[in-house]
Every structure is written in C-alpha cells, then in structure tokens.
N, CA and C atoms as an extended XYZ file, in Angstrom:
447
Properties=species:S:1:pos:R:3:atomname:S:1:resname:S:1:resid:I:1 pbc="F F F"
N       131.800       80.241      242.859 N   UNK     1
C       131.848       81.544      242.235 CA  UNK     1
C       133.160       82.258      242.584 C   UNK     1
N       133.152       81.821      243.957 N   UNK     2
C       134.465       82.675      244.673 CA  UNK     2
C       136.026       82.097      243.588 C   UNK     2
N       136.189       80.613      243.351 N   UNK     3
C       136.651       80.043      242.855 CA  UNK     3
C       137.256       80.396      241.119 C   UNK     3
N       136.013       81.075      240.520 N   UNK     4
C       136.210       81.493      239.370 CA  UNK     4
C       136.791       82.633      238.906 C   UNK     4
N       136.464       83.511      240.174 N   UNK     5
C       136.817       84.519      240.346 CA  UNK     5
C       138.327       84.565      240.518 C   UNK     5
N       138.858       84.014      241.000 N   UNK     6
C       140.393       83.631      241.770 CA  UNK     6
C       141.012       83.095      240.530 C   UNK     6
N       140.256       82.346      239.343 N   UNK     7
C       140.845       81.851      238.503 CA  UNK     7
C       141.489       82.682      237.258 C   UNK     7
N       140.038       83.490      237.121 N   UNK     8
C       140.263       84.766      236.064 CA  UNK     8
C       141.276       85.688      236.474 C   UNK     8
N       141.120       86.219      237.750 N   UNK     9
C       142.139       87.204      238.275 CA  UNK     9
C       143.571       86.956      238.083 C   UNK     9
N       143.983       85.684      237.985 N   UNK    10
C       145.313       85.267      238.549 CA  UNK    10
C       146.101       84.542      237.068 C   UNK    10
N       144.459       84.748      235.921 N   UNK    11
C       145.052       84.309      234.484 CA  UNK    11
C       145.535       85.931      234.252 C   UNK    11
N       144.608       86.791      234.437 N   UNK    12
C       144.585       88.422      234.536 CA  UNK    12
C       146.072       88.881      234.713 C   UNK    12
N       146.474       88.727      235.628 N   UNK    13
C       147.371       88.913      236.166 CA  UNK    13
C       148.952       89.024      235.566 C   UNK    13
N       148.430       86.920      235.180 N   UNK    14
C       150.010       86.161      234.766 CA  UNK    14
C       149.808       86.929      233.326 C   UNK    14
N       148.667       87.636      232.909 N   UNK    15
C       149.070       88.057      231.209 CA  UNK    15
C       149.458       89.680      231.220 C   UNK    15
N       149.455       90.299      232.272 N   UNK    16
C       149.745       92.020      232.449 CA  UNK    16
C       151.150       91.783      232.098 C   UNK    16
N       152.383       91.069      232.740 N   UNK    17
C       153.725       91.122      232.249 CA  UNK    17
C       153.872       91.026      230.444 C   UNK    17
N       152.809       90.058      230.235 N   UNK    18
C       153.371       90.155      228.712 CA  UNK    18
C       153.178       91.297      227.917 C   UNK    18
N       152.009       91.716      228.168 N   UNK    19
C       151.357       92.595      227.720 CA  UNK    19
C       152.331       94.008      227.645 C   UNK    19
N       152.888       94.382      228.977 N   UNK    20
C       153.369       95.582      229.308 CA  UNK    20
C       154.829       95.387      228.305 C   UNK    20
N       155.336       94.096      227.947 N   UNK    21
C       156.367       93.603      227.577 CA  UNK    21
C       156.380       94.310      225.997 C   UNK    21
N       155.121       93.618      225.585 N   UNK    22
C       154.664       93.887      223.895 CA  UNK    22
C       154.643       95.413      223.627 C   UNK    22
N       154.143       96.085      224.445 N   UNK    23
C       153.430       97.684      224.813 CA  UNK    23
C       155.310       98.121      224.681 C   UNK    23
N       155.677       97.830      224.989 N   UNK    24
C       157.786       98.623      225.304 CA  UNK    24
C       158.151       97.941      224.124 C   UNK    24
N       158.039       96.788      223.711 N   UNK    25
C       158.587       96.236      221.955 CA  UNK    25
C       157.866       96.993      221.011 C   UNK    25
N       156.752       96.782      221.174 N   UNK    26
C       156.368       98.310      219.852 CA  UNK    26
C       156.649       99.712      219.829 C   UNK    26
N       156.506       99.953      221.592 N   UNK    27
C       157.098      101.261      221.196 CA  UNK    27
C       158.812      101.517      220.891 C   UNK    27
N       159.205      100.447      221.133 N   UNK    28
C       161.132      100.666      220.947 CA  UNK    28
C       161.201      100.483      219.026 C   UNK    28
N       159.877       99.243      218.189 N   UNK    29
C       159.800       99.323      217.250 CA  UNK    29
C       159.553      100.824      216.387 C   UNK    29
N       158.766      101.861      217.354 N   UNK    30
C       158.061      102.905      216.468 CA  UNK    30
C       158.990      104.081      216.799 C   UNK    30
N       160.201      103.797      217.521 N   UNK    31
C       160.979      105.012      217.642 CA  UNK    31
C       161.843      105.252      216.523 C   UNK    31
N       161.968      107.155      216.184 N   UNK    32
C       162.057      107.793      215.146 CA  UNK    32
C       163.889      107.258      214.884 C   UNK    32
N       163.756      106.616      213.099 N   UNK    33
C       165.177      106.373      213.257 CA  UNK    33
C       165.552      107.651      212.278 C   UNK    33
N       166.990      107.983      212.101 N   UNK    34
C       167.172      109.026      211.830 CA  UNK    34
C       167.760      108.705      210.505 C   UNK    34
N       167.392      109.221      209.112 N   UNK    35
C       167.863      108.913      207.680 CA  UNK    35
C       168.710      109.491      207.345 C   UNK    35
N       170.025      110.096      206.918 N   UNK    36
C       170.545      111.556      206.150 CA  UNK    36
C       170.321      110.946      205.098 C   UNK    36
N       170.175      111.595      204.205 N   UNK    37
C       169.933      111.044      202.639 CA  UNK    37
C       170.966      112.257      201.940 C   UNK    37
N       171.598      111.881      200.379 N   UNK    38
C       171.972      112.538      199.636 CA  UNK    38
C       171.170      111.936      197.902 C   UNK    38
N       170.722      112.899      197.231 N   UNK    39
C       170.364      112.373      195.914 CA  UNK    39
C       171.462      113.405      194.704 C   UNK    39
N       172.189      112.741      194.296 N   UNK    40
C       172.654      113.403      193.214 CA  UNK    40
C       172.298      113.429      191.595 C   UNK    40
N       172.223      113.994      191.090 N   UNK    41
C       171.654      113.835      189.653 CA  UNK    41
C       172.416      114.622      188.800 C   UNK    41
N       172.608      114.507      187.327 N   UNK    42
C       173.640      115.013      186.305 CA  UNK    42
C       172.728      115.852      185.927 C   UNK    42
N       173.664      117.400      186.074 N   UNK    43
C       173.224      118.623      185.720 CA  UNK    43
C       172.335      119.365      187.007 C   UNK    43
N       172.074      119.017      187.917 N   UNK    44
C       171.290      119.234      188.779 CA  UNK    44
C       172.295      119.712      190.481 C   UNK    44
N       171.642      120.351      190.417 N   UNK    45
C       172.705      120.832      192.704 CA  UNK    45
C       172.082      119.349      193.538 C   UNK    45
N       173.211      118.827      193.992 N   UNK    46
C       173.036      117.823      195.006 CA  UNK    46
C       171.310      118.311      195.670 C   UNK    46
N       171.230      117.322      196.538 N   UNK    47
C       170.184      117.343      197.196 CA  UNK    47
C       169.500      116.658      198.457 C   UNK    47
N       170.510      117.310      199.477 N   UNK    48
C       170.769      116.425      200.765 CA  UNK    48
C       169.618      116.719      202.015 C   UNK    48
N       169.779      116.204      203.126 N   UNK    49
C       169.432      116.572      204.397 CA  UNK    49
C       169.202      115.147      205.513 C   UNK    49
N       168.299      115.428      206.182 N   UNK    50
C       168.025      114.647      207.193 CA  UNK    50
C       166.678      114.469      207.734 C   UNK    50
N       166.127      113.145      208.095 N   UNK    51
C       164.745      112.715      208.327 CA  UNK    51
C       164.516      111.882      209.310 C   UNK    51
N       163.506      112.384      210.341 N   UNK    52
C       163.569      110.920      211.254 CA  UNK    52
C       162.395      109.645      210.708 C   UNK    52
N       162.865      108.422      210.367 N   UNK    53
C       161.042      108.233      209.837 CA  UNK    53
C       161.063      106.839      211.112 C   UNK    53
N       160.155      106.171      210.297 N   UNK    54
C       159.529      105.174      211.542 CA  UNK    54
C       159.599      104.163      210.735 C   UNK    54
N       159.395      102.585      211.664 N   UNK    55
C       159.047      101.267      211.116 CA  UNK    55
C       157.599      101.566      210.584 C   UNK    55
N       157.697      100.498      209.235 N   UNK    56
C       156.733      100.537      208.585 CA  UNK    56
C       155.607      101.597      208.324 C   UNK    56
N       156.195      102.729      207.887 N   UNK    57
C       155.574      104.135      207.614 CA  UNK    57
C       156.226      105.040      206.336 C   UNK    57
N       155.847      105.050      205.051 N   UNK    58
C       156.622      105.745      204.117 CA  UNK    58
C       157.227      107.065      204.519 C   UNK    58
N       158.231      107.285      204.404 N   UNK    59
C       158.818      108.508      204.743 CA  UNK    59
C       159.438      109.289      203.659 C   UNK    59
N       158.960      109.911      203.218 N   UNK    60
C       158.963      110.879      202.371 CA  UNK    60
C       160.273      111.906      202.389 C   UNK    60
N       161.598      111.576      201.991 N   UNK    61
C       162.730      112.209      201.745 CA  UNK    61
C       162.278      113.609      201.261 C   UNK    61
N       162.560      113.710      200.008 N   UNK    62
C       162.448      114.737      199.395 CA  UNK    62
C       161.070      114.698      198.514 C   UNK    62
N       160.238      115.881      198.052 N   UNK    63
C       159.141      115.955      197.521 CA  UNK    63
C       159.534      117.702      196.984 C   UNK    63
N       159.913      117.910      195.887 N   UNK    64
C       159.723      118.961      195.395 CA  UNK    64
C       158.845      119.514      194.341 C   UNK    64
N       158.077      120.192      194.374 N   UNK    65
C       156.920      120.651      193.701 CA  UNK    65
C       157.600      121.312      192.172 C   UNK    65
N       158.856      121.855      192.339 N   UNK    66
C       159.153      122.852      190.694 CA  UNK    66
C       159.695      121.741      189.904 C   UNK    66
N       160.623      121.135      190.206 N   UNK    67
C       161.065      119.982      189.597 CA  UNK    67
C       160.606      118.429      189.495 C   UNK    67
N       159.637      118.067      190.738 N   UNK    68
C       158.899      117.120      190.705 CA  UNK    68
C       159.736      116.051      190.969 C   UNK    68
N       160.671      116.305      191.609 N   UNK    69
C       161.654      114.854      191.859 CA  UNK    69
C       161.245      114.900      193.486 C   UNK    69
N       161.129      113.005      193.743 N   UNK    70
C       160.939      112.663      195.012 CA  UNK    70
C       161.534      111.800      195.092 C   UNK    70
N       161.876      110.917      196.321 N   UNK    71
C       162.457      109.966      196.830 CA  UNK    71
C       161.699      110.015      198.444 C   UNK    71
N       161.419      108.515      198.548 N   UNK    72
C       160.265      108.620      199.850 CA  UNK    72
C       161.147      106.773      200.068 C   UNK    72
N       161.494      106.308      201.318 N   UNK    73
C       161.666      105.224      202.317 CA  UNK    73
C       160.300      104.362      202.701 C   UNK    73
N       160.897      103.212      203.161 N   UNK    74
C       159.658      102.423      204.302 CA  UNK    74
C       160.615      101.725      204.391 C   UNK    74
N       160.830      101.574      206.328 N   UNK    75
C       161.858      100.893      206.372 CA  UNK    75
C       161.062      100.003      207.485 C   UNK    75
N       161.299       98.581      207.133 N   UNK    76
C       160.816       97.238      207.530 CA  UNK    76
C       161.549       97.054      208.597 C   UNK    76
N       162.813       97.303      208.874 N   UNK    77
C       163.100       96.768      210.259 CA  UNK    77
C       164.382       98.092      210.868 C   UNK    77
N       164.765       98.025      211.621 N   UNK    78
C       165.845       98.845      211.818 CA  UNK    78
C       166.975       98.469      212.489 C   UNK    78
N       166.822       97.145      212.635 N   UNK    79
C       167.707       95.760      213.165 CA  UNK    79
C       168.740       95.965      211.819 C   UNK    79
N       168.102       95.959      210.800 N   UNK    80
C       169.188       95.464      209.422 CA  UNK    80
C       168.739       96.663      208.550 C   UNK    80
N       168.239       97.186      208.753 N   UNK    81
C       167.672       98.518      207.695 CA  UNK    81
C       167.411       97.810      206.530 C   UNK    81
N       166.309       97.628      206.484 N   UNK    82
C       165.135       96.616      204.911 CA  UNK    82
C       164.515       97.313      204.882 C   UNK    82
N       163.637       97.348      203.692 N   UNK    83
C       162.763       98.242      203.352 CA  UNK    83
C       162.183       98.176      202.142 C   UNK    83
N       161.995       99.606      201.419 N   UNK    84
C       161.935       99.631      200.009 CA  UNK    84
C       162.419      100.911      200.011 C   UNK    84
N       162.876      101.708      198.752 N   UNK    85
C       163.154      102.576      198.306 CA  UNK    85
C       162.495      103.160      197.145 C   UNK    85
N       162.165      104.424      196.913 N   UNK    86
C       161.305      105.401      195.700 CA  UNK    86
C       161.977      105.981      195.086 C   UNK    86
N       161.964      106.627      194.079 N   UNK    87
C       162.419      107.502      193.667 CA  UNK    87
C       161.533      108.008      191.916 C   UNK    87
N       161.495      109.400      191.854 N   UNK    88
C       160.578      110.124      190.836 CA  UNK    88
C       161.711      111.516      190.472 C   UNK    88
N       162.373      111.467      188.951 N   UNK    89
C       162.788      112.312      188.527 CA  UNK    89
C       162.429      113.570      187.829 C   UNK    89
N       161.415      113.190      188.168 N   UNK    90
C       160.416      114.400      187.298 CA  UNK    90
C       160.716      114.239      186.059 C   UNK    90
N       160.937      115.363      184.717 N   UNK    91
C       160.822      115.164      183.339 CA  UNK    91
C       162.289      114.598      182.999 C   UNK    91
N       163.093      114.700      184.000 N   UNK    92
C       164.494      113.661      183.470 CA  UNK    92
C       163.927      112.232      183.491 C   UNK    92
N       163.659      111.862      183.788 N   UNK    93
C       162.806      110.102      184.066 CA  UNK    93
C       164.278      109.006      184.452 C   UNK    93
N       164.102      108.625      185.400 N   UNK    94
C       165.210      107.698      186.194 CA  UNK    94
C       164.497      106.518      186.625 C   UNK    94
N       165.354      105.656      186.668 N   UNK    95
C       164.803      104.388      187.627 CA  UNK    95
C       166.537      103.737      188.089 C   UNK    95
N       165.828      102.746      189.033 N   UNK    96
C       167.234      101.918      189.132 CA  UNK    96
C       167.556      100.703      188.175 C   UNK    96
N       168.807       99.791      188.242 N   UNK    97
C       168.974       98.918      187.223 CA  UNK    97
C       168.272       98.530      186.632 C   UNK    97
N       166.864       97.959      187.536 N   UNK    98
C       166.360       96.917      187.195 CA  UNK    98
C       165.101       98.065      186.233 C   UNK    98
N       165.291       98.591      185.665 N   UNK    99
C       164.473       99.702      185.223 CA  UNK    99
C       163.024      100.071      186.365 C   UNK    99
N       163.302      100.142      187.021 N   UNK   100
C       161.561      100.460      188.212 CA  UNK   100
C       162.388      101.162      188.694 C   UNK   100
N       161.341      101.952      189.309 N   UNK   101
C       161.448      103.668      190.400 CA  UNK   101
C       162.038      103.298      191.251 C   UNK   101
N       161.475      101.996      192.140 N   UNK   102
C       161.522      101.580      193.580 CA  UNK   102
C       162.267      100.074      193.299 C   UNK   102
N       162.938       99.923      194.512 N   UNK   103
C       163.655       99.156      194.719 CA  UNK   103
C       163.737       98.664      196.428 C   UNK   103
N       164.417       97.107      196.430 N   UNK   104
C       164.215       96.830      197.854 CA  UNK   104
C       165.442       97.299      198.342 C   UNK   104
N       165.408       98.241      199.631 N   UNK   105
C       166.132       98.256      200.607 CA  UNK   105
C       166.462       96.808      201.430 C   UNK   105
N       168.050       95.843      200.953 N   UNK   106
C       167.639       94.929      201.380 CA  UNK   106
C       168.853       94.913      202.325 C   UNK   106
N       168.256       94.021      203.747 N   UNK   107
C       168.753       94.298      204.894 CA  UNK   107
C       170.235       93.866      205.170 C   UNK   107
N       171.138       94.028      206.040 N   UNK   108
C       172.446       93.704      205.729 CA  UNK   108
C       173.230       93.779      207.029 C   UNK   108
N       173.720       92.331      207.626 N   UNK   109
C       173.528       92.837      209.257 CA  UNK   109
C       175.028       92.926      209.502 C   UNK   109
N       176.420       93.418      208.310 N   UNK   110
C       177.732       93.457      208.695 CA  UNK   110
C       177.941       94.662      209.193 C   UNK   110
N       176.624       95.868      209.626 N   UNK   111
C       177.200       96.758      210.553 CA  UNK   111
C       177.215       98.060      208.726 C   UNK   111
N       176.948       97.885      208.164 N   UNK   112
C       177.147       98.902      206.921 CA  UNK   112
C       176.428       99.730      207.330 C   UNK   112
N       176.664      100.995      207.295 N   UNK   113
C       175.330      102.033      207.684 CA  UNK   113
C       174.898      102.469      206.423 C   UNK   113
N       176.032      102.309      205.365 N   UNK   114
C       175.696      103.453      204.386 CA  UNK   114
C       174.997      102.707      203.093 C   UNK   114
N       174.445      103.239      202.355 N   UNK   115
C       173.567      102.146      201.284 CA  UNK   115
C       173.979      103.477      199.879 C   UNK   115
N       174.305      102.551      198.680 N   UNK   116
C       173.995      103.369      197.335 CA  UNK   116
C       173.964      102.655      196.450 C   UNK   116
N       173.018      103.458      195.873 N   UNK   117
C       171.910      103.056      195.112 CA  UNK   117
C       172.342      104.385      193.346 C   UNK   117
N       172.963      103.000      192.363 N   UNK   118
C       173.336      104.084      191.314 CA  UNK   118
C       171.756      104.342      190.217 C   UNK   118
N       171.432      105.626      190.099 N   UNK   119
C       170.342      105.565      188.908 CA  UNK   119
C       170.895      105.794      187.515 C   UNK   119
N       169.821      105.335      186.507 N   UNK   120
C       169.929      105.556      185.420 CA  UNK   120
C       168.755      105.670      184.857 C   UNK   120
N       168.845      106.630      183.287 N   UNK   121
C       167.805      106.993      182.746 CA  UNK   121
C       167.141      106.084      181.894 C   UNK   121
N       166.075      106.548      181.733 N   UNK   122
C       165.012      106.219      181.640 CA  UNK   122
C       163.836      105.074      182.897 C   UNK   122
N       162.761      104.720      182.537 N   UNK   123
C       162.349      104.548      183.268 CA  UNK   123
C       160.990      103.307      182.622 C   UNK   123
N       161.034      101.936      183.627 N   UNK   124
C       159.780      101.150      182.422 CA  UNK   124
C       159.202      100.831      184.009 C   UNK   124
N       158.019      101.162      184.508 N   UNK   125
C       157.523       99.939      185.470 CA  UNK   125
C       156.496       99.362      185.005 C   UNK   125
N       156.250       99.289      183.705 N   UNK   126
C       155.437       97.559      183.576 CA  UNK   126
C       155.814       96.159      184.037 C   UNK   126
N       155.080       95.343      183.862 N   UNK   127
C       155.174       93.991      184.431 CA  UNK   127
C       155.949       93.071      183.745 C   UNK   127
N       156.400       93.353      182.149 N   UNK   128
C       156.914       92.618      181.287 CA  UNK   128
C       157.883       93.115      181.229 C   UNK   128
N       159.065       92.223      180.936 N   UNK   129
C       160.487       92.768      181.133 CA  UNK   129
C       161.187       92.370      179.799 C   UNK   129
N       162.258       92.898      179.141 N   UNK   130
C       162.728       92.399      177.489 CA  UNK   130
C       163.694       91.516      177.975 C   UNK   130
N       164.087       90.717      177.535 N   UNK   131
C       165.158       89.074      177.824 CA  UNK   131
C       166.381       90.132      177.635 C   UNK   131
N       166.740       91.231      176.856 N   UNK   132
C       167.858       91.291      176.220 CA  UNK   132
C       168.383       93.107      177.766 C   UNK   132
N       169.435       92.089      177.798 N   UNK   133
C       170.436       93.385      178.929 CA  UNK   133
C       170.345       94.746      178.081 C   UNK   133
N       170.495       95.917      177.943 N   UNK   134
C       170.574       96.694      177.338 CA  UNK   134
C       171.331       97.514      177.872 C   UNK   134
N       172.580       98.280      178.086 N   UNK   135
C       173.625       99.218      178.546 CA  UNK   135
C       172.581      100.240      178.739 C   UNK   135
N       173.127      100.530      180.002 N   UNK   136
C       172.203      101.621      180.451 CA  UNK   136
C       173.027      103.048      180.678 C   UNK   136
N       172.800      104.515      180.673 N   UNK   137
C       173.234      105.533      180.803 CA  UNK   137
C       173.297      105.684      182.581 C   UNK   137
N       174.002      106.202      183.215 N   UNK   138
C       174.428      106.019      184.547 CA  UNK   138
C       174.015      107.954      184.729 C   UNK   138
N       173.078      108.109      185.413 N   UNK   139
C       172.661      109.563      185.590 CA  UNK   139
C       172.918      110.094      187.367 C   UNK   139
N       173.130      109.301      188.152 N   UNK   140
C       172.965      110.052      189.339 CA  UNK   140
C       173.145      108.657      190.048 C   UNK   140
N       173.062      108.957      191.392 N   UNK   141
C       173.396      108.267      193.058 CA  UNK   141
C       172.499      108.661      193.805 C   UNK   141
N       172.040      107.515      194.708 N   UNK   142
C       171.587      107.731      195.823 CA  UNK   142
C       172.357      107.656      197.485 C   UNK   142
N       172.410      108.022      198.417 N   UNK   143
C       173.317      107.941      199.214 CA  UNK   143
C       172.236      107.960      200.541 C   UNK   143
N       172.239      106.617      201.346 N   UNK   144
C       171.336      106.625      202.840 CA  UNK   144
C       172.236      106.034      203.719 C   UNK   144
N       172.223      107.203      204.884 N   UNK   145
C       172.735      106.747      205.709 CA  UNK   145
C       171.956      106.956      207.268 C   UNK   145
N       171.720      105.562      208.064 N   UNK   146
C       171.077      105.520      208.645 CA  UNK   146
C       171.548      104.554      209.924 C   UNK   146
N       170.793      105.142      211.113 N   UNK   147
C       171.400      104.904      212.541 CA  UNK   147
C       169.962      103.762      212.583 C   UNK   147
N       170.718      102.231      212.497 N   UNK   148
C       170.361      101.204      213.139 CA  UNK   148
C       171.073      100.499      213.817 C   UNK   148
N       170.211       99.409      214.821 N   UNK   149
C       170.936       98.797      216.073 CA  UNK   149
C       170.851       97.569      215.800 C   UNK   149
C-alpha cells in the first residue's frame, strides 16, 4: 500500500512542472495584444483608434450604431498575426476582393507589423462564385497595425 502510495505521489509530482509550464503558455497566449486600426471609406471621416484584443476571441474594432459600419478581428496567433478579418459597411455595402465581408488575416513572419486590406463596393457572400473577373470599384482601406512577437 505504502508502495503505491510512493508511486502515485512521485507520478504527482514529475507532472506539477508540466502543468505549471502549460498554466504560463496559456497565460503568455491570452495576453492583451494591442491593435491600432484605421478604416477609411470614400466620402466618409477616417475612422481610427486602438484595441487590446486576445488569442482566439473576436474583437470588435469598431461597431457604430448611426451608420452601422463594423469591423471586428480574431487573431489566431500573435507569433505571425493570423486570423480573420470583418468588416460591415452599413448601406454603402463593401466587401474585400474576393467579394465577402471577411477575409483571412494571413500570418507573415518577415517582421511586417502593418497589414492593408483595400475594399470595394458591393458585396456577395454566397457560396457560388461567377467564373468571370469583373473590375471592381476601389472604395476605401483598411489599415492594422499590431504589436506581435
């Protein structure tokens, strides 16, 4: 009994280092990284500031209620800044190239801090896409700049 006891304790034990290890990697994962964002749009006042958000947690840039334009983050790592990106123009209607709202924040490890992202109008997120390129109207910029390590 004494024996088993000595066995569990000392498995107990050898697993507290990892543990305490994992416990400091998630929390270094869940610390607040800091966004500045700029959204520009044609005809419209810039629309800047600053956000701290977290790994894997939507973070909500801008949300304005009169105009209804948002732009909201989730950023997947902060090693390379990945993610996804939102964006809602309210009655101007925008998307990015690929005609959808959202787009991947995709990660990029030459040290770039700064990311942009050009919009244009209109807006399709169905599932079916037309074969044929179509010239698109160029309405506004996105601008993120963000402190990763």
């Amino acid at each position: 009994m004494a024996a088993r006891f000595s066995v569990v304790f000392a498995i107990g034990i050898a697993l507290v280092p990892f543990n305490v290890g994992s416990t400091q990697a998630a929390g270094k994962d869940n610390a607040d990284i800091p966004v500045a964002y700029a959204l520009f749009l044609d005809g419209k006042d810039a629309i800047y500031g600053q956000f701290n958000c977290q790994i894997h947690v939507r973070c909500q840039l801008i949300e304005n209620q009169d105009t209804h334009i948002q732009l909201s983050i989730t950023i997947d790592s902060n090693r390379y800044l990945a993610g996804d990106i939102s964006v809602q123009c309210g009655d101007l209607g925008c998307s990015f190239l690929t005609w959808k709202t959202s787009t991947r924040l995709e990660g990029v490890s030459d040290g770039k801090k700064v990311r942009e992202f050009d919009l244009y109008a209109g807006e399709n997120n169905s599932v079916a896409m037309d074969l044929v390129q179509r010239k698109r109207t160029k309405i506004g910029r996105i601008l993120l700049l963000a402190e990763h390590r």
